[in-house]
C-alpha positions in Angstrom: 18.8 24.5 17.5 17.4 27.4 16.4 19.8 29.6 18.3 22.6 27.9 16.6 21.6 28.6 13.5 20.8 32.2 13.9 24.6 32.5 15.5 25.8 31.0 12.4 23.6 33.1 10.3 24.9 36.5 12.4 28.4 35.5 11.8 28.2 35.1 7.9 26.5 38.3 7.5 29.6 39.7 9.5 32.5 37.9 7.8 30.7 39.4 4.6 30.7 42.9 6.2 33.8 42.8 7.6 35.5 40.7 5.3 34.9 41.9 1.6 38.0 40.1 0.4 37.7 36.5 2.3 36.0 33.5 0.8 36.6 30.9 3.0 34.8 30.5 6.7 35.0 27.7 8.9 33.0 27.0 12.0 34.3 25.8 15.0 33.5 24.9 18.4 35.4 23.9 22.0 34.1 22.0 24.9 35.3 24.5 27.0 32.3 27.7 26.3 33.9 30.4 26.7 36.9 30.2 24.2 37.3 29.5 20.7 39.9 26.5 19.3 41.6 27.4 16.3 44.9 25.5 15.1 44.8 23.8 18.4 45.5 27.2 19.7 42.8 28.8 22.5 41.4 32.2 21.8 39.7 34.6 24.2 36.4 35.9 23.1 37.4 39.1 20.4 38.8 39.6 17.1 42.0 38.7 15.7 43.3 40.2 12.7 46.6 38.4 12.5 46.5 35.4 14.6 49.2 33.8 13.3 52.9 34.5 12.2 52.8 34.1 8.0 49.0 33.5 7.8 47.2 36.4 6.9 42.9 35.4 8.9 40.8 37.0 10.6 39.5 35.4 13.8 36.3 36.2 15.3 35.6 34.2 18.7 32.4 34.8 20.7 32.0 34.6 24.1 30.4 31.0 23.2 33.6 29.6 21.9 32.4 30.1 18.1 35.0 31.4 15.9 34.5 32.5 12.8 37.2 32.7 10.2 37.9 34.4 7.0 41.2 33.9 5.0 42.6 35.4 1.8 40.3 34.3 -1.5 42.6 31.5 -3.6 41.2 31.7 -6.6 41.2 35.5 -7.7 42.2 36.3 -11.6 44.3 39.3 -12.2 43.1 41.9 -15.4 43.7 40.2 -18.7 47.7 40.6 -19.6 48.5 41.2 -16.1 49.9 38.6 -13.3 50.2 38.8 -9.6 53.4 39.2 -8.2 54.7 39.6 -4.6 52.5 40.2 -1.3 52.1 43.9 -0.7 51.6 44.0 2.8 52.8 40.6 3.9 53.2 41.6 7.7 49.4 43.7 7.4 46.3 42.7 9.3 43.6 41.3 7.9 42.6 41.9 5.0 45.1 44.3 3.9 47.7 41.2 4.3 46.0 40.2 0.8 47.0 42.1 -1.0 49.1 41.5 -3.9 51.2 43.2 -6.5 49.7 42.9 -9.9 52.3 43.3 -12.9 51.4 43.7 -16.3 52.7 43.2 -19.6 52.9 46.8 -20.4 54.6 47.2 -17.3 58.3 44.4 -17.8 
């Protein structure tokens, strides 16, 4: 148990190094030990900065079929008189597929 819990410890300390945009992480594990389950998809043990076609994560599995995941923050308020727009870098890795375009007032 206690091996668990310092995993799960290790890999919050390195979505929140890794990650400084991402507010989301999710936990899973697979039977099978040495892969990670993700989407019902199998990963290898490694990172994956765009896993998936139009989702902008980042996958980290360990060689003990944890994954951990980060994905863009939802709730993120542009500066006062200013909205977001488009995705910048919709095609990007993680994080940089984040990014959005921020439009102000001063700038229609």
């Amino acid at each position: 148990m206690l091996k668990i819990l310092i995993k799960l410890l290790f890999f919050i300390l390195l979505k929140k190094a890794l990650a400084g945009d991402s507010e989301n992480i999710y936990i899973y594990q697979e039977e099978e030990v040495t892969k990670c389950l993700v989407d019902d998809v199998h990963f290898e043990p490694g990172i994956y900065k765009k896993p998936f076609p139009n989702k902008c994560m980042y996958i980290y599995c360990t060689p003990d079929g944890i994954a951990t995941i980060a994905t863009c923050p939802q709730h993120v308020n542009p500066p006062k008189d200013c909205e977001h727009g488009q995705y910048l870098y919709p095609n990007g890795d993680y994080p940089k597929c984040c990014r959005k375009e921020i439009i102000c007032k001063e700038d229609i």
